[in-house]
C-alpha positions as CSV (number, residue, x, y, z in Angstrom):
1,X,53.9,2.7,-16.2
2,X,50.5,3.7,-15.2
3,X,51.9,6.4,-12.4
4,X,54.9,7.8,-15.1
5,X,52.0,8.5,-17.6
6,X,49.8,10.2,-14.4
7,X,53.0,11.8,-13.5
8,X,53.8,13.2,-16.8
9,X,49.7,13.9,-17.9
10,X,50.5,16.5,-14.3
11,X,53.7,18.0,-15.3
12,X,52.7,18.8,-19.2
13,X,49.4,20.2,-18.2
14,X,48.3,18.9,-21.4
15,X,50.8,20.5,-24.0
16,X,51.5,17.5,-25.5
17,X,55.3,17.8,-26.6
18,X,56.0,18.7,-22.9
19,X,53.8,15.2,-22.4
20,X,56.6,12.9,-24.2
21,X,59.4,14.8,-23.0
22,X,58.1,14.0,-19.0
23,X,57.0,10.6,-19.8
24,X,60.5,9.7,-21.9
25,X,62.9,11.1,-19.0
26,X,65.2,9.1,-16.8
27,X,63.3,11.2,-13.5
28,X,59.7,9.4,-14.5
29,X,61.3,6.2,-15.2
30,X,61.7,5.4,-12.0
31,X,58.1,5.1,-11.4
32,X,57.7,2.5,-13.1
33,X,57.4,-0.4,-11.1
34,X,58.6,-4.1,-12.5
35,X,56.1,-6.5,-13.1
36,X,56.9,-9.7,-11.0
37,X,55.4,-12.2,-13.7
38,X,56.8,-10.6,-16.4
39,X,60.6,-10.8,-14.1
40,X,60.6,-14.2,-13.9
41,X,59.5,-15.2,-17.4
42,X,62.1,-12.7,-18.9
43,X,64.6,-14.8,-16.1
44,X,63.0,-18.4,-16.9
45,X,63.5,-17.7,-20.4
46,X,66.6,-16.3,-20.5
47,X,68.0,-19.6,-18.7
48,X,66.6,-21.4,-21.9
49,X,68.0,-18.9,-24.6
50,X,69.0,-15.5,-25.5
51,X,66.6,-13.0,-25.2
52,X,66.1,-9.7,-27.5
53,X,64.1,-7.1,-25.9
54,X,62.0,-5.2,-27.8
55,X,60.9,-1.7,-26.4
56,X,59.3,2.0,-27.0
57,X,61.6,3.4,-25.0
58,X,63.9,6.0,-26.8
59,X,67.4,5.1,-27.4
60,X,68.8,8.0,-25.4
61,X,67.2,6.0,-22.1
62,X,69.2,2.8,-23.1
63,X,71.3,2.9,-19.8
64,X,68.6,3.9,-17.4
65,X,67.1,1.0,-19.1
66,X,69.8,-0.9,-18.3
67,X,70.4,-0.3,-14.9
68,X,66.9,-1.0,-14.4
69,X,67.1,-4.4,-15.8
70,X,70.2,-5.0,-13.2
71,X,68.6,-3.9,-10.8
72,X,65.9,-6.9,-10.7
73,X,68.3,-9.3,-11.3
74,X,67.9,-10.1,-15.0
75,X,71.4,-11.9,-16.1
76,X,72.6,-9.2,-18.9
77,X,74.7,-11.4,-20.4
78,X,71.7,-13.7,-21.4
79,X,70.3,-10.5,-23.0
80,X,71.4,-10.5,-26.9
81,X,70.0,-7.4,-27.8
82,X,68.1,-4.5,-26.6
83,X,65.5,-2.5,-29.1
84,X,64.8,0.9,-28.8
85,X,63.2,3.3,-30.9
86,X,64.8,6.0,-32.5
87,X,65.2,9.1,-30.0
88,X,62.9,11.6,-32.2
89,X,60.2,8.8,-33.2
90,X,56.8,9.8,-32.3
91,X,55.2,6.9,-34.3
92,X,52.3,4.9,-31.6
93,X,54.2,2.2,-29.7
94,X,52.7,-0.8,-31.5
95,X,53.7,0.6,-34.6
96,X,57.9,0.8,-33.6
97,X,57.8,-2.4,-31.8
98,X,56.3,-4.0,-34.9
99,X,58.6,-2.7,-37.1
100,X,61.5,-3.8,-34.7
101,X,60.5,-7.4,-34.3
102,X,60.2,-7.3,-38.3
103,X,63.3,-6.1,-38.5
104,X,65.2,-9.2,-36.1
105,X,63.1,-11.2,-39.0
106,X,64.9,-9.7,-41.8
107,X,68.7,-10.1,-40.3
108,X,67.3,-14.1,-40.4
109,X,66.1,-14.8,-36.7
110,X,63.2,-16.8,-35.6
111,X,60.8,-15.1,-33.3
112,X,60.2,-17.8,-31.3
113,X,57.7,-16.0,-28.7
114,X,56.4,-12.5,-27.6
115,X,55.3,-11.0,-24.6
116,X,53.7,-7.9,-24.0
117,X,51.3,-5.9,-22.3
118,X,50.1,-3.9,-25.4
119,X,47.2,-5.7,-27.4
120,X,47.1,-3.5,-30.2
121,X,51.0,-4.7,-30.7
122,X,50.2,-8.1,-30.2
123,X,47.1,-7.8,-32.5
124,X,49.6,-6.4,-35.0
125,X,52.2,-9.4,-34.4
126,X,49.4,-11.7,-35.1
127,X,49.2,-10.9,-38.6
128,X,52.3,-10.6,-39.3
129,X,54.5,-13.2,-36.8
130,X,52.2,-16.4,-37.6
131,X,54.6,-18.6,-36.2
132,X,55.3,-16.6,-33.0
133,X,53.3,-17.6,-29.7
134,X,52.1,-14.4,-28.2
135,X,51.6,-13.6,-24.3
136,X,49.8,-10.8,-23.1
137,X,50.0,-9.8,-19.3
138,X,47.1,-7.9,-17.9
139,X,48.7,-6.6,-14.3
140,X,50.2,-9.6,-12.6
141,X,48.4,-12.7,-14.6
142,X,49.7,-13.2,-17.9
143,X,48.2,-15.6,-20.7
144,X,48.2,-16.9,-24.0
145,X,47.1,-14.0,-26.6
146,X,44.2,-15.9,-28.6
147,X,44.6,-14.9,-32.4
148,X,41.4,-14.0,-33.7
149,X,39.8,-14.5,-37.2
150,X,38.2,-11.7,-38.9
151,X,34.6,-13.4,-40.0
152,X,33.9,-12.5,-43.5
């Protein structure tokens, strides 16, 4: 993701609606490169369970999304549902993928783990998805996200 956002910071020349248009089309996508550790957890998992994936991606990128996911081998049939935010949502990242996750809740489905490279999401999660065990990956190493206690 880190040469989509450079990509799109060029294109926009720091007009900032230009900025999400760039970063949210199906041209920049392709930048982003897969992480290898995050591949083969998605594919050790998926051969334990469905899997929902929970994105910020806008809905109108669900099949470059898609393809994408093909194209590194993940078994789409082991994928139950795919999350996206709404095409015109400009809320922060964390914010959407929080709500989505709560949402999964609501319909009655235990969130059984999350993974993510966003600590501010998984921050959020922690607070409100006790039950869930939390990964964060920083590049390729991923670990356990340690929950912290706010000391009075």
């Amino acid at each position: 993701m880190d040469e989509r956002l450079k990509k799109a910071e060029e294109l926009s020349r720091g007009k900032r609606d230009l900025f999400w248009h760039y970063f949210f089309s199906e041209e920049l996508l392709e930048l982003d490169e897969p992480n290898p550790v995050g591949i083969a957890n998605l594919l050790d998992r998926a051969s334990r369970g469905l899997i929902a994936i929970v994105t910020g991606r806008p809905r109108r990128l669900y099949r470059a999304t898609v393809e994408q996911l093909k194209r590194v081998g993940i078994p789409l049939e082991r994928i139950w549902r795919i999350c996206m935010r709404r095409d015109n949502d400009r809320r922060k990242s964390p914010i959407v993928k929080l709500e989505m996750v709560l949402e999964l809740m609501y319909e009655g489905y235990e969130i059984a783990e999350i993974h993510d490279d966003d600590e501010e999401f998984l921050e959020l999660a922690t607070k409100r998805i006790p039950s869930a065990e939390l990964y964060i990956y920083r590049g390729t190493l991923v670990e356990k996200f340690r929950r912290y206690r706010r000391l009075l």
